[in-house]
KOLFI-352021 format. One line per 10 residues: number of its first residue (from 1); their letters; for each residue x, y, z of C-alpha. Coordinates in steps of 0.2 Angstrom, whole numbers. Layout:
! residues N
NUM) a) X:Y:Z; ...
***
This chain:
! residues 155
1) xxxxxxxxxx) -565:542:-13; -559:544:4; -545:558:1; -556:571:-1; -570:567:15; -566:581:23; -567:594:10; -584:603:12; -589:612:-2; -599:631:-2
11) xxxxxxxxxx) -615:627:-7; -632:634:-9; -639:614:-8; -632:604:6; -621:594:-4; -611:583:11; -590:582:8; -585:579:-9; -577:563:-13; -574:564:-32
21) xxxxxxxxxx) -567:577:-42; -564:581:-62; -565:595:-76; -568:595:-94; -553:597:-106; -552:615:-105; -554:616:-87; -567:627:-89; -580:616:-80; -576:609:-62
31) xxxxxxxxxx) -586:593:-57; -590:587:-39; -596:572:-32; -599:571:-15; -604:559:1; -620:560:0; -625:558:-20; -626:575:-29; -616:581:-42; -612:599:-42
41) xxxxxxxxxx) -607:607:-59; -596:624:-55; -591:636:-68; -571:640:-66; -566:648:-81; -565:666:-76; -557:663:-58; -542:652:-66; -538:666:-80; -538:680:-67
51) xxxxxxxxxx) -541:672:-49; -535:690:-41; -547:699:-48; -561:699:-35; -576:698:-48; -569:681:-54; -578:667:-46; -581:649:-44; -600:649:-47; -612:633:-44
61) xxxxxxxxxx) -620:632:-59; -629:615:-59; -632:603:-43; -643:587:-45; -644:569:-34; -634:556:-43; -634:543:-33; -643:538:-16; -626:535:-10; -608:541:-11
71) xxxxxxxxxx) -601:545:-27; -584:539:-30; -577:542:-46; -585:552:-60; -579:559:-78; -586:571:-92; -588:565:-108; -587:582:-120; -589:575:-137; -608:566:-133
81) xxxxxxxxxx) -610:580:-117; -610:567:-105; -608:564:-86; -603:544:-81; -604:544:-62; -601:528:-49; -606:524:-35; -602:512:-19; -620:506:-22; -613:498:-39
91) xxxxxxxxxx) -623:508:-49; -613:518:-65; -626:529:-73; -627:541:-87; -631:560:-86; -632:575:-97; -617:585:-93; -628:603:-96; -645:598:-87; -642:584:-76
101) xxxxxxxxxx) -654:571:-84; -654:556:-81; -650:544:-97; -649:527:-87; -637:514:-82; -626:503:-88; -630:487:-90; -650:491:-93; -660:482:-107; -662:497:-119
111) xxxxxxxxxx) -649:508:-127; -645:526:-122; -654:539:-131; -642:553:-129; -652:564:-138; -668:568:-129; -667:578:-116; -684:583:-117; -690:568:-104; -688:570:-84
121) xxxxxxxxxx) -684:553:-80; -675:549:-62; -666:534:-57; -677:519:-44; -666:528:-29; -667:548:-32; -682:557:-30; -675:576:-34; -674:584:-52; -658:593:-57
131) xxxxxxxxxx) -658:612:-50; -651:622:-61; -642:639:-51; -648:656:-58; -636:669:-57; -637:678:-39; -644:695:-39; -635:710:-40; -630:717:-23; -637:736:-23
141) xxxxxxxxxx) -620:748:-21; -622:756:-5; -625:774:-10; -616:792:0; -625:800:10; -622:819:7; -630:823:25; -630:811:37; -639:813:53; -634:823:66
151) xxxxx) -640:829:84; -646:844:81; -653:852:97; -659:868:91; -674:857:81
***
């Protein structure tokens, strides 16, 4: 958990330094955890099969507050589409891995109901839903001016 304190990550949220790390099978999917509790989903796939093309990016996909505390260790569970995050408050929790939902904790009363995601529920400790990140808008290409403006001191 400590290895990685100083690692800040680029953000749209204000994530804190990231403290855990891990990637689906495919390493298509980059994880973070970080000091303060959020877990940051970044899409990698296109920047590791061509990482000199400049249009390849690491893009934040997903961010939502796991924890009110640091997260410490993390993994992504493909086959059901889970997230298992732990934290240094004890807790081990249970997240959808393509929305950030919560599905609870282990040791709770109930069992996991790993198919609906259709209810926005939140842990005791976090009070912020998942944010999913749109795509960022296209940048307008900067167009040639044919006459540009000149001191003309006949006018």
């Amino acid at each position: 958990g400590n290895l990685m304190k100083e690692l800040l990550p680029f953000t749209e949220h204000p994530a804190g330094a990231l403290t855990a790390l891990c990637t689906d099978i495919f390493t298509k999917v980059l994880l973070t955890g970080s000091k303060k509790g959020h877990i940051i989903c970044w899409n990698i796939a296109s920047f590791l099969e061509d990482s000199q093309n400049k249009k390849n990016e690491v893009k934040e996909e997903l961010c939502w507050r796991a924890h009110a505390t640091k997260v410490v260790d993390l993994f992504i569970e493909e086959e059901k589409n889970v997230v298992v995050t732990a934290s240094i408050d004890g807790s081990v929790r249970l997240w959808h891995a393509g929305t950030g939902y919560y599905f609870g904790y282990f040791g709770q009363a109930r069992k996991f109901e790993l198919s609906d995601t259709s209810r926005l529920i939140l842990p005791s400790d976090v009070n912020n839903f998942p944010a999913i990140i749109k795509e960022e808008s296209k940048h307008l290409e900067k167009k040639k001016v044919k006459y540009p403006l000149m001191l003309d001191r006949d006018k």
